[in-house]
KOLDRENSE-478562 format. One record per atom (N, C-alpha, C): residue in three letters; x, y, z. Coordinates in steps of 0.02 Angstrom, whole numbers, plus 50000, padded with zeros to 5 digits. Example, Ala and Ser with C-alpha at 12.3 -4.5 7.8 and 13.67 -1.06 7.14 Angstrom:
ALA506604971650390/ALA506154977550390/ALA506604983550390/SER506424988850354/SER506844994750357/SER506455000250394/
//
This chain:
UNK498954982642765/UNK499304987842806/UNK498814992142844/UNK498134993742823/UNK497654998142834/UNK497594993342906/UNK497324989042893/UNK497024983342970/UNK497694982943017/UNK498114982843026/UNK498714984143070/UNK498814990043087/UNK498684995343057/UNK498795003043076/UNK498145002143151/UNK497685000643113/UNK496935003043164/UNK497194997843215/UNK497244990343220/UNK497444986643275/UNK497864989743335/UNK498414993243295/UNK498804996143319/UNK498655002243380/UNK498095005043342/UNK497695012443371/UNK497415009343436/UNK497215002243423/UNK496655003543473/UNK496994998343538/UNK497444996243527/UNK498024991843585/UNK498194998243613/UNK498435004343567/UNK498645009643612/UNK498025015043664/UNK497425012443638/UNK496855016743671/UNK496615012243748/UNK496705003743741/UNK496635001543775/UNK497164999243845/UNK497705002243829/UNK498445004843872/UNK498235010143924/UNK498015016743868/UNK498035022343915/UNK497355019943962/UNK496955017143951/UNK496435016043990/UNK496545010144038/UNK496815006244040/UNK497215004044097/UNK497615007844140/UNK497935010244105/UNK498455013844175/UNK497895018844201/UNK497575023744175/UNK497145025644207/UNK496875023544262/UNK496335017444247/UNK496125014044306/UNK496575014744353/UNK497105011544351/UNK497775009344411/UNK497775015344414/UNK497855022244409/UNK497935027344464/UNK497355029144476/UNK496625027444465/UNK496375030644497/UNK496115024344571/UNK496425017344574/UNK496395013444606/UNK496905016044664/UNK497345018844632/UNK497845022244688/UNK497595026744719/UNK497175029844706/UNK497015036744711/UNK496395032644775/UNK496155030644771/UNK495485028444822/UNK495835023444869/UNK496525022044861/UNK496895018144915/UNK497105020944978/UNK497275027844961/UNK497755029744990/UNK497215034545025/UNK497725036445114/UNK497405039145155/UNK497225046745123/UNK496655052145161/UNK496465057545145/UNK497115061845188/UNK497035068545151/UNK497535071545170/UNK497625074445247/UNK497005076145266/UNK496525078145338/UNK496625070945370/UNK496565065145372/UNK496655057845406/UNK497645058145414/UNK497755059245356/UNK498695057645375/UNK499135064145437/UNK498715070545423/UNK498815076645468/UNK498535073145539/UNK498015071745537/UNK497655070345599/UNK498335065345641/UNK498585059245607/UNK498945053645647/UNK499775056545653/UNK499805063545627/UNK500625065145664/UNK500585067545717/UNK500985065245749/UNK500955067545837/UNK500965075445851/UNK500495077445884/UNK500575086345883/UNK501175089545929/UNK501355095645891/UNK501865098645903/UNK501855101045982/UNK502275099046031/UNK502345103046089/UNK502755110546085/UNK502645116646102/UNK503005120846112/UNK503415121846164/UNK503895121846175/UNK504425123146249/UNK503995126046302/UNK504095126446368/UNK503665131446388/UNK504245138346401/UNK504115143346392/UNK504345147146397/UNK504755150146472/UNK505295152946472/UNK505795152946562/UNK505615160046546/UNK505595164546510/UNK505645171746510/UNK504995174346554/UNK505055178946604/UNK504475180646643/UNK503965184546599/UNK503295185746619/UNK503145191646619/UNK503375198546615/UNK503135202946578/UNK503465211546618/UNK503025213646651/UNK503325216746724/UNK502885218246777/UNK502315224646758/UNK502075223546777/UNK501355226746764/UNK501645236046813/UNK501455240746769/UNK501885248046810/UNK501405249546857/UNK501395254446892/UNK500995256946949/UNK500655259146929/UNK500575262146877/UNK500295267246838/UNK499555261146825/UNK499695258646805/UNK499185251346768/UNK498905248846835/UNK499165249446881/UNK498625243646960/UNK498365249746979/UNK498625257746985/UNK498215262647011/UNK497505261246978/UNK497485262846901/UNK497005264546849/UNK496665258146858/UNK496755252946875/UNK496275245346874/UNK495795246846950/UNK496455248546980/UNK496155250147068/UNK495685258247063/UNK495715260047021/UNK495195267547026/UNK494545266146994/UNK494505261146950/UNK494135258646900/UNK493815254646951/UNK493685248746959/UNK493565245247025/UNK492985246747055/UNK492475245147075/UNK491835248647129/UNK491865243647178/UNK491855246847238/UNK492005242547288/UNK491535239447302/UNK491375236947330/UNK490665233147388/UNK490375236247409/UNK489775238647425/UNK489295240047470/UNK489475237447554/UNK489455241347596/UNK489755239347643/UNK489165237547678/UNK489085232247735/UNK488675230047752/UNK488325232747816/UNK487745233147808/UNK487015239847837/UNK487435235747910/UNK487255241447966/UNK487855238148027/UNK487045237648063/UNK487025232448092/UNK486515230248170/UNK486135235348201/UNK485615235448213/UNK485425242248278/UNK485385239248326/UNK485735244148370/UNK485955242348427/UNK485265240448476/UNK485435237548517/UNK484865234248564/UNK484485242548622/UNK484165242748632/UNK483935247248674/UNK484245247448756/UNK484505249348771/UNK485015252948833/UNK484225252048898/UNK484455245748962/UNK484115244848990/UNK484435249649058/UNK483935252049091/UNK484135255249132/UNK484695253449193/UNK484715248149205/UNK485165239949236/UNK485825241449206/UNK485725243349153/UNK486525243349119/UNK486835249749114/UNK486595256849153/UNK486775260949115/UNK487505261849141/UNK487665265549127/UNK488565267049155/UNK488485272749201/UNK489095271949275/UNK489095278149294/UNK489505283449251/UNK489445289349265/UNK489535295149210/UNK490255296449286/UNK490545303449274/UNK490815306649296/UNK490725307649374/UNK490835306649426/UNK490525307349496/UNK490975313249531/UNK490885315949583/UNK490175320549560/UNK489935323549497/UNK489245327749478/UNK489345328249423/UNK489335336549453/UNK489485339549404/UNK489595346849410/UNK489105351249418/UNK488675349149398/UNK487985352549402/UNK487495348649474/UNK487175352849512/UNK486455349449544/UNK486615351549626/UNK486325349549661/UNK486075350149716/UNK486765349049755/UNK487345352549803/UNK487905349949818/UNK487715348049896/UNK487215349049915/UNK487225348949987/UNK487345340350003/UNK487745340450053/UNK488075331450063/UNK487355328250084/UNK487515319950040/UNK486875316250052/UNK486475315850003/UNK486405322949963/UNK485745323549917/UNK485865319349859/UNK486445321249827/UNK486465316649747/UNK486705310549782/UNK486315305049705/UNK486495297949722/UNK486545298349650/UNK486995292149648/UNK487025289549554/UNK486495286549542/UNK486495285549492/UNK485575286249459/UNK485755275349452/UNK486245274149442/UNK486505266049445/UNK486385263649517/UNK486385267449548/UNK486115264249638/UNK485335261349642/UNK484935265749601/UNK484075265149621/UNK483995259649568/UNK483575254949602/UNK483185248449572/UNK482465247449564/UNK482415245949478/UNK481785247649477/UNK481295240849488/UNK480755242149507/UNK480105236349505/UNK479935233249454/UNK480095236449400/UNK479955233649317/UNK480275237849288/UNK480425237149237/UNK480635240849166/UNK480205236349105/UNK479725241949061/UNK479645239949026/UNK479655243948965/UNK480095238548902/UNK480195239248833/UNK479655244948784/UNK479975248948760/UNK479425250848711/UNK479745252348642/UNK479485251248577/UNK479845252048508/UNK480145259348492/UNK479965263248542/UNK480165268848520/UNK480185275348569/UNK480165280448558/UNK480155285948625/UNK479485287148644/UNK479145286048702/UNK478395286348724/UNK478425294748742/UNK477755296948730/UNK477505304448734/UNK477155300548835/UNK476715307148844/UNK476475306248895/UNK476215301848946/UNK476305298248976/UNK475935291748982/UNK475235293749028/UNK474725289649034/UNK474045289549065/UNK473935284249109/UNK473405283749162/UNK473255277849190/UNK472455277549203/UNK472455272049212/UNK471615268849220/UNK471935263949283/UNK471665256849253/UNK472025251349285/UNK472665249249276/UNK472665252349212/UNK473265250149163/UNK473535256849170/UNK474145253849123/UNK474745261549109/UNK474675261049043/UNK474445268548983/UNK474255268548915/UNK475095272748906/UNK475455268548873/UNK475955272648844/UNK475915275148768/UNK475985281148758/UNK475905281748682/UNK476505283548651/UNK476565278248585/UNK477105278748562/UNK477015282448493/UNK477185288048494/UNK477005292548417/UNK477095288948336/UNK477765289248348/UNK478205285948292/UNK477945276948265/UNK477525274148312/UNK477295270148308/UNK476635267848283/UNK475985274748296/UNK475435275448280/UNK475035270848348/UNK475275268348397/UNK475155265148435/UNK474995266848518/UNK474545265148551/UNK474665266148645/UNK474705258148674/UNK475315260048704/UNK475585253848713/UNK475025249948803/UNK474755244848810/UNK474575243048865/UNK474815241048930/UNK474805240348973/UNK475285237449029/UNK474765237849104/UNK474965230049122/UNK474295227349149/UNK474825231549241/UNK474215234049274/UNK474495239149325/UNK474795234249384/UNK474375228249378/UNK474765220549431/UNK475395218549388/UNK475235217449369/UNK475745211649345/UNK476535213249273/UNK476205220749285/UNK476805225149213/UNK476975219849178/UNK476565215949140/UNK476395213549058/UNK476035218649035/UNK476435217648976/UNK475795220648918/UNK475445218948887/UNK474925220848871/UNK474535218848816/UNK474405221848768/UNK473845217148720/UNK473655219948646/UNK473705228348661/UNK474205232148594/UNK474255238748595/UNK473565242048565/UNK473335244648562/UNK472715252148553/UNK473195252448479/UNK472985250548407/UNK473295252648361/UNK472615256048308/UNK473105257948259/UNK472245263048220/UNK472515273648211/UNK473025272748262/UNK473025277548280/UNK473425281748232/UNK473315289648260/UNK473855293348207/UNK474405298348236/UNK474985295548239/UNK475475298048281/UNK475265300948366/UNK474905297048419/UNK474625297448463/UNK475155300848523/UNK474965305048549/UNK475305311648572/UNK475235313548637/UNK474725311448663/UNK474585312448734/UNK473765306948734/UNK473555307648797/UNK473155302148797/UNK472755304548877/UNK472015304048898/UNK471775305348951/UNK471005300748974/UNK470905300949031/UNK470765295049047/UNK470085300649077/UNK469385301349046/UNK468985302749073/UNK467935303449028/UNK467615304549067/UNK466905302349083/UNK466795295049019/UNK467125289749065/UNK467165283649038/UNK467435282048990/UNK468035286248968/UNK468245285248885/UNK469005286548892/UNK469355282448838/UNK469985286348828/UNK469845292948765/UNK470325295848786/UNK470325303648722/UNK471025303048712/UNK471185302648653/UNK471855302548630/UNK471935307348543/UNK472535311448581/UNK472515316248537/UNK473185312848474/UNK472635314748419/UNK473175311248352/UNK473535319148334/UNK474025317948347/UNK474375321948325/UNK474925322548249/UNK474765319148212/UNK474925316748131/UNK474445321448094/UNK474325318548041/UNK474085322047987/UNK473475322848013/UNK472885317848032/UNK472325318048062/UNK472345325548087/UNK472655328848144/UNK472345333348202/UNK471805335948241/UNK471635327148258/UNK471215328448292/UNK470955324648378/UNK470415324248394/UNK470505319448432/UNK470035312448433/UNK470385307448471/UNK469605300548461/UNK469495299848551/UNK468925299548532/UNK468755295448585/UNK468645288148579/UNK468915284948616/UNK469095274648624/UNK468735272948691/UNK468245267148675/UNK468065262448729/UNK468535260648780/UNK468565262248843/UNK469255258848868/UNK469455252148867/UNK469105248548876/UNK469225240848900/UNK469515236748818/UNK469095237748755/UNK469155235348703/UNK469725240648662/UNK469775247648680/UNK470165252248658/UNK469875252248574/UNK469215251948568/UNK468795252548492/UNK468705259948491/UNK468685262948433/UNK468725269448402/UNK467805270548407/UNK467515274548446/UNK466905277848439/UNK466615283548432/UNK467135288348413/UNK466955294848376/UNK467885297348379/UNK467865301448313/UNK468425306548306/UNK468075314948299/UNK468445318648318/UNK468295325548340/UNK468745329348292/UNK468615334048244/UNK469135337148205/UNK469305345048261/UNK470035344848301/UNK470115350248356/UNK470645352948306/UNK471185348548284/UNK471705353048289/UNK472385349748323/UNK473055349048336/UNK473605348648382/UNK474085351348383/UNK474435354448425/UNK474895357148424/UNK475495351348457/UNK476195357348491/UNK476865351248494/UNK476885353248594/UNK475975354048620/UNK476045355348691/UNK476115346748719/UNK476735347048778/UNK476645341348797/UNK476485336548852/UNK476075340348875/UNK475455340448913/UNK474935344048876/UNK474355341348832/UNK474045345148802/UNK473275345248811/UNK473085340648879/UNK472325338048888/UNK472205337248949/UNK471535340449004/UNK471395342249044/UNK470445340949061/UNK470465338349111/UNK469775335449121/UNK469395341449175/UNK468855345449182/UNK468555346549218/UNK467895341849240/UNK467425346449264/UNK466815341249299/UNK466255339449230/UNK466315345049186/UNK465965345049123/UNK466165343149052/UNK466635346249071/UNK467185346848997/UNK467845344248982/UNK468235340548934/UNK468685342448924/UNK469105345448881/UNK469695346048910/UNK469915354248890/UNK470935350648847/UNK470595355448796/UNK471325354148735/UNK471645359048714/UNK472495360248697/UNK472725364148674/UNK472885361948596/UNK472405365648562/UNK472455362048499/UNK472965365048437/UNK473165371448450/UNK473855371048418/UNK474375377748459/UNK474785380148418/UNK475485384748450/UNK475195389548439/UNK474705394348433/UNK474645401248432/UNK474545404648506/UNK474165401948564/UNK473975394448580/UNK473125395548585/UNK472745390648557/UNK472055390248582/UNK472085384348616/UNK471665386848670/UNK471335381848715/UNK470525379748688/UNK470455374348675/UNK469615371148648/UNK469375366948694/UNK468785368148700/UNK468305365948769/UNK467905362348725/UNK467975356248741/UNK467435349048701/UNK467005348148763/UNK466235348248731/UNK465975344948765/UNK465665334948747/UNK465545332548798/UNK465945327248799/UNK465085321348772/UNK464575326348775/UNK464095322648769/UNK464065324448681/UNK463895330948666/UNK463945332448598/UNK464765330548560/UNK465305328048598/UNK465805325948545/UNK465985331448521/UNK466035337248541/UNK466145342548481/UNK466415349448523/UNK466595352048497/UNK467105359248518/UNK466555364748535/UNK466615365348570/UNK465965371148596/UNK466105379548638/UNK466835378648638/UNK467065385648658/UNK468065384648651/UNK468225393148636/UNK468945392648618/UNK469115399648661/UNK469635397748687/UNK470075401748727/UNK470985403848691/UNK470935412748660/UNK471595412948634/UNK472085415948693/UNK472515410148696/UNK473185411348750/UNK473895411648713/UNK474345416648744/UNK474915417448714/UNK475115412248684/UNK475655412448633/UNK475855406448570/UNK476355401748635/UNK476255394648589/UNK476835390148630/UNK476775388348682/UNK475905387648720/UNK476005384948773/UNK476115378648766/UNK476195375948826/UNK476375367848836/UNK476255364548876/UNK475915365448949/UNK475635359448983/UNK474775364149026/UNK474315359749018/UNK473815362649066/UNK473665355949111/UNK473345359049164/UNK473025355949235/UNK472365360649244/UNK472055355449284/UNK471375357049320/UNK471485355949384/UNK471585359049448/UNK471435359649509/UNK471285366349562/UNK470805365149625/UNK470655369549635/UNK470185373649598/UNK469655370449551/UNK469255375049543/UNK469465378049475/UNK470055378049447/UNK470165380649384/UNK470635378749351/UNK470665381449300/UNK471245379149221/UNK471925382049264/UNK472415377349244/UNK473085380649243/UNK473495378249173/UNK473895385449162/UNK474065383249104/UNK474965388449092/UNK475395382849075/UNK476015388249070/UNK476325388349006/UNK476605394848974/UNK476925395848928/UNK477535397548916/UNK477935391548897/UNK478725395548904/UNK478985404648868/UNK478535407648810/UNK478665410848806/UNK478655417248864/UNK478075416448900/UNK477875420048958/UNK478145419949019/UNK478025423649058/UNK478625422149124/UNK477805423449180/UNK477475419049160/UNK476865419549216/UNK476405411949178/UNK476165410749239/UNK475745404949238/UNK474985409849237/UNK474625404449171/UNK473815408049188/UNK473285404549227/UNK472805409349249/UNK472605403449304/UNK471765405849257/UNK471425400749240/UNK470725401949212/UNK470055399949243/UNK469635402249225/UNK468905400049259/UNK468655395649203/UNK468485389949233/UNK468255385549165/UNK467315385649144/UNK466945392449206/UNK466295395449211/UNK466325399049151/UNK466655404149156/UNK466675408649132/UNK467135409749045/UNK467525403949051/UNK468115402748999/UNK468505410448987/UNK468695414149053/UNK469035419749044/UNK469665419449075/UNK470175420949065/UNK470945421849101/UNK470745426049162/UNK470935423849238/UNK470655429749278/UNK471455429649316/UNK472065424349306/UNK472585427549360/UNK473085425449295/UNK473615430749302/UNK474325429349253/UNK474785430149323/UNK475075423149346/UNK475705424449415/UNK476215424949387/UNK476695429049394/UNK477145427049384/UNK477845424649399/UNK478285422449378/UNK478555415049411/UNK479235416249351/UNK479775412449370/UNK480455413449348/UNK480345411149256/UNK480845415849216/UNK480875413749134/UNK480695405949136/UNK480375405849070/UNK480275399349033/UNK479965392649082/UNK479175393949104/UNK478805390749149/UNK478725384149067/UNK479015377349096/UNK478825374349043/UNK478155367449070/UNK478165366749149/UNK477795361749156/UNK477615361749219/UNK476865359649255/UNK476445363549296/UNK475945356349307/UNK476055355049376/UNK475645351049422/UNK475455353449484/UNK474695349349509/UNK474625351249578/UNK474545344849635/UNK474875347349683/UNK475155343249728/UNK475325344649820/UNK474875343249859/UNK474995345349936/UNK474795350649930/UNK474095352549904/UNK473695359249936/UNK473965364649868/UNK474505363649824/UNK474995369449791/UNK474885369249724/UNK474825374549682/UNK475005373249613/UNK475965373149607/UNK476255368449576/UNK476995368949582/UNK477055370449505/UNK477705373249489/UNK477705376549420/UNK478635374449417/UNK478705373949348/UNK479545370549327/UNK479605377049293/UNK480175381149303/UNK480535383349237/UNK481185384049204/UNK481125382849144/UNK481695379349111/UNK482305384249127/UNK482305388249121/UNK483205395549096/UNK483395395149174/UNK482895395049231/UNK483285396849289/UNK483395388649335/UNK483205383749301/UNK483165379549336/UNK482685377849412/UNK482275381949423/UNK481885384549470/UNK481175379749487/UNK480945378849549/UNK480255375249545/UNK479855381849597/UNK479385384649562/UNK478805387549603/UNK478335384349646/UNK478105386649697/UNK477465383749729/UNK477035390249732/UNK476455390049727/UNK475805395449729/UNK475215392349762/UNK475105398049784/UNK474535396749861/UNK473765396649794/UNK473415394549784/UNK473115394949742/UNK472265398549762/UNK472245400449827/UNK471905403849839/UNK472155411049836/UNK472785413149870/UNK472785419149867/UNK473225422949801/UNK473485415549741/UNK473745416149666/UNK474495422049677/UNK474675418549754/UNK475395421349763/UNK475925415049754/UNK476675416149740/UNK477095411549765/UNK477225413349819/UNK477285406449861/UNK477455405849917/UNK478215403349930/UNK478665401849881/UNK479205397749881/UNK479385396649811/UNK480085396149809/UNK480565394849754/UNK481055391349780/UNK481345384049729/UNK481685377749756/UNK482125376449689/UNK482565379749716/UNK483335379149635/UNK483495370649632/UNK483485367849584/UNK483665362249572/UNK484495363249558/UNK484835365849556/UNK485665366249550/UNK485915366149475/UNK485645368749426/UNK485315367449362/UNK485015371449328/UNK485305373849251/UNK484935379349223/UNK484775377449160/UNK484395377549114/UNK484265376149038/UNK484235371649008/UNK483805366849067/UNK483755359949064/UNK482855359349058/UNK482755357148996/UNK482075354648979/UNK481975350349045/UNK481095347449062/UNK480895342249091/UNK480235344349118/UNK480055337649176/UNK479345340849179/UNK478965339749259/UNK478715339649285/UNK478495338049361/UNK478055332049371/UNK477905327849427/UNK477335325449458/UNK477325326649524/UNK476755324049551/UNK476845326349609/UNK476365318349653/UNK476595316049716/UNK476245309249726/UNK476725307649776/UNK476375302749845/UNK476705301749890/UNK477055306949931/UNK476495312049932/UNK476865317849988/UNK477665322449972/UNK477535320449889/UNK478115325949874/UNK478205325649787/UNK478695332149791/UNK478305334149721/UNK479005330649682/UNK479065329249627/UNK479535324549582/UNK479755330249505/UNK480175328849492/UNK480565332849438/UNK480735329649385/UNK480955328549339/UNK481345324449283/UNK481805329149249/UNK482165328449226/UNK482695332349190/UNK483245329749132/UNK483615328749104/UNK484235328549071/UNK484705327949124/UNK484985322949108/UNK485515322849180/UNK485405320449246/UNK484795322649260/UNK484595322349321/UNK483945318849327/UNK484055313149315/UNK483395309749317/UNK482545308849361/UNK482785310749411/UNK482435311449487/UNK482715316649538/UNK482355321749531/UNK482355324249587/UNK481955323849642/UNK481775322449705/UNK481225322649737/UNK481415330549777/UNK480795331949797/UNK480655340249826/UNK480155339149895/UNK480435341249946/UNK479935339850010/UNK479685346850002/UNK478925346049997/UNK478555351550026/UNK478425354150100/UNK478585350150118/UNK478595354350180/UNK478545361550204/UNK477985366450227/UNK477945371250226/UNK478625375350241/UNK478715381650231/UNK479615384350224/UNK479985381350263/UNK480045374350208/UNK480675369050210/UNK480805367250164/UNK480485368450090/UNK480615366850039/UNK481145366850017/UNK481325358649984/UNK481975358049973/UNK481955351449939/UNK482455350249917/UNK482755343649867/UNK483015339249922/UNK482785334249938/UNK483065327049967/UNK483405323049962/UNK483265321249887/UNK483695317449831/UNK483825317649782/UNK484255316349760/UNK484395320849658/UNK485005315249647/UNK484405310549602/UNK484785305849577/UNK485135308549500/UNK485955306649511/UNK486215309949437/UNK486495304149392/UNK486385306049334/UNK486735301949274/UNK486115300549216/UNK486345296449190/UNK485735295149122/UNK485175290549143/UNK484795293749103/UNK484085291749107/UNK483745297949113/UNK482875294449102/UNK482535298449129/UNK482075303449060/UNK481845308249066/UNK481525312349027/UNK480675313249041/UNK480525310549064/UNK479765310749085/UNK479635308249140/UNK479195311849191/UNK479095307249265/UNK478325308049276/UNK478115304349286/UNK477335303249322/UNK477225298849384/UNK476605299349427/UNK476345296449472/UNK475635292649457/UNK475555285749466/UNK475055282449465/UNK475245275549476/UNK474585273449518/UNK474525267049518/UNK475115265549573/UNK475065271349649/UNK475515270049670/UNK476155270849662/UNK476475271249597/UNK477315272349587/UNK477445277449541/UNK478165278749555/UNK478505282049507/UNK478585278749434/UNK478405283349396/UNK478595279949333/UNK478855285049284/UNK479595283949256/UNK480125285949227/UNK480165283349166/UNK479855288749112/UNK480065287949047/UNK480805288949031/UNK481105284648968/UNK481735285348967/UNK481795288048894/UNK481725291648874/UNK481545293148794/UNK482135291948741/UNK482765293548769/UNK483415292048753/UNK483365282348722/UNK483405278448775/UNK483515273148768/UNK482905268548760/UNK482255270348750/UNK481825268248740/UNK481295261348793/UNK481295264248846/UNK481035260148881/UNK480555264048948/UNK480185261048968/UNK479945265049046/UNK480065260649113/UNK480175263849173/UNK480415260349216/UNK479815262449267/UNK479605255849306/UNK479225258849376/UNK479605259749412/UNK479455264149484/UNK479935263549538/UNK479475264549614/UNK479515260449642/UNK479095260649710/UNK479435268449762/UNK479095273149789/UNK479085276349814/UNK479645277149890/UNK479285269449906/UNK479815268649955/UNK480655267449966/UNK480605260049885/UNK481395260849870/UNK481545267649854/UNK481425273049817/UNK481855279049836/UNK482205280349893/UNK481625280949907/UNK481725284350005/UNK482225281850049/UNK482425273850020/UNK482805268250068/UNK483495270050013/UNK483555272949948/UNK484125272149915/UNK484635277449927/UNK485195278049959/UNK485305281750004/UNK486235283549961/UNK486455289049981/UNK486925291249941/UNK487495287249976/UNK488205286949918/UNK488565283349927/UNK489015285649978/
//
């Protein structure tokens, strides 16, 4: 009975260990639970018909205040305004010379050249060439006197301010931080000495005698007498504050100050003031021309002439025009004006006949000189200079 009990035990030990096996044979048959998920087809959701809710005002203000816009884009600079193009203004204009014949539109006269410059030119000079100096540039611009090309500019410079053409040299006054002046080789325009003077905002500020030349080196006003062999400042003359243009003719300094209502007339022997004329408010600019010292002044619109021997005026010539900056030349048998507005005036000297001929009106203009034969018309506004032959004036005749 003992040996049948145990037989018994162990048929039943070798049961449970069978079926075992068989499930765990099941168990390694059958797919993983992650493999049977993976092969049911995935769920689509409807798509939904219900809209959005509209977004309130309140919510697009606060997105739209929030927001930084763009940088708006830097706009073009405009091209420089050729004299060819300018527009007529208003005809007649209200101001100037009314006598019939005299004004012409300033769009009638045609120039011989116009030439480009980067910026507003200060005084211009001549040799062979025309030296334009452009401040803002550090530069004097070249321009061949045949053929108005330019050439290589005179650079080096320090805000160059006026510019003069004498005992073999250019002298060009730096009017920047420097304040002083250089003297330049002409032909190569190479730097061969600087002079510590001084500058002021005169614009006409440099004057050649037979020995010397002569500078207004700042606004109180001194006048400084360089001599030209020593390079160096060798006598100073104190003249009322603010003058602004000097000349040498006839034997002596001329020099006018808008604060003053008189032109000074100096001995450049003696370096003493010997005549104060005086001549209508605010004398701002002073050339000599047909035997005359001629004198501009600004408040009355007025042009003086003075006998310069006997340091009288002989004549006063109203331009039609009051409180108008500008400045004189004088060339081809008559004296020339520039103005605001009034670009060209011409003035016949003619002994007591003095009078305005022509008075070209509209834009342009700001600076006028004589050399090299022609008129030449700074345009400071629109940045360019124009020649003009003497004669086309004369032939350009009112409408």
């Amino acid at each position: 009975m003992k040996l049948r009990f145990n037989l018994g035990r162990w048929f039943a030990i070798v049961s449970v260990g069978l079926v075992g096996l068989a499930a765990q044979d099941r168990v390694k048959t059958s797919d993983p639970p992650a493999a049977t998920e993976a092969r049911k087809p995935a769920e689509t959701k409807p798509e939904s018909t219900v809209p959005e809710p509209a977004k309130s005002d309140a919510e697009g203000m606060k997105k739209t205040e929030t927001a930084t816009p763009p940088a708006p884009a830097p706009k073009p600079k405009p091209e420089p305004v050729k004299y060819t193009e300018l527009k007529k203004t208003l005809w007649p204009p209200k101001n100037g010379i009314k006598t019939p014949g005299v004004q012409i539109p300033m769009t009638s006269l045609k120039p011989e050249a116009e030439i480009a410059v980067p910026a507003a030119p200060a005084m211009l000079a001549f040799t062979d060439q025309v030296l334009i100096p452009i401040p803002s540039k550090n530069t004097v611009i070249r321009v061949n006197g045949r053929t108005n090309k330019t050439a290589d500019p005179i650079s080096g410079l320090d805000s160059p301010c006026a510019v003069a053409n004498a005992f073999a040299s250019l002298w060009v006054a730096n009017c920047g931080a420097a304040h002083s002046l250089a003297r330049l080789e002409p032909r190569s325009g190479k730097l061969t000495t600087t002079i510590p003077t001084g500058t002021g905002a005169a614009q006409s500020p440099l004057a050649s005698t037979a020995d010397s030349l002569w500078m207004l080196v700042d606004d109180k006003t001194t006048l400084a007498r360089i001599d030209p062999q020593a390079n160096a400042v060798v006598a100073e003359i104190r003249l009322p504050s603010r003058c602004r243009s000097v000349t040498f003719a006839e034997a002596a300094l001329w020099v006018v100050c808008p604060d003053e209502k008189r032109i000074l007339k100096i001995n450049p022997q003696t370096n003493v003031v010997t005549e104060r004329i005086e001549v209508t408010p605010e004398p701002v600019s002073v050339v000599f021309g047909e035997g005359s010292i001629w004198v501009l002044s600004r408040a009355e619109g007025k042009v003086a002439r003075i006998d310069p021997k006997t340091n009288k005026v002989t004549a006063t010539i109203s331009l039609g025009f009051t409180n108008l900056d500008g400045n004189l030349a004088a060339g081809e048998g008559f004296i020339w004006v520039s103005a605001p507005g009034f670009p060209i005036t011409k003035i016949s000297p003619q002994a007591d006949k003095e009078r305005v001929v022509q008075q070209f009106a509209g834009e342009g203009g700001g600076a006028i000189q004589f050399g090299l034969g022609s008129i030449w018309l700074s345009n400071t506004a629109y940045g360019n200079v124009w020649r003009l032959d003497p004669k086309r004036i004369a032939a350009t005749l009112a409408e």
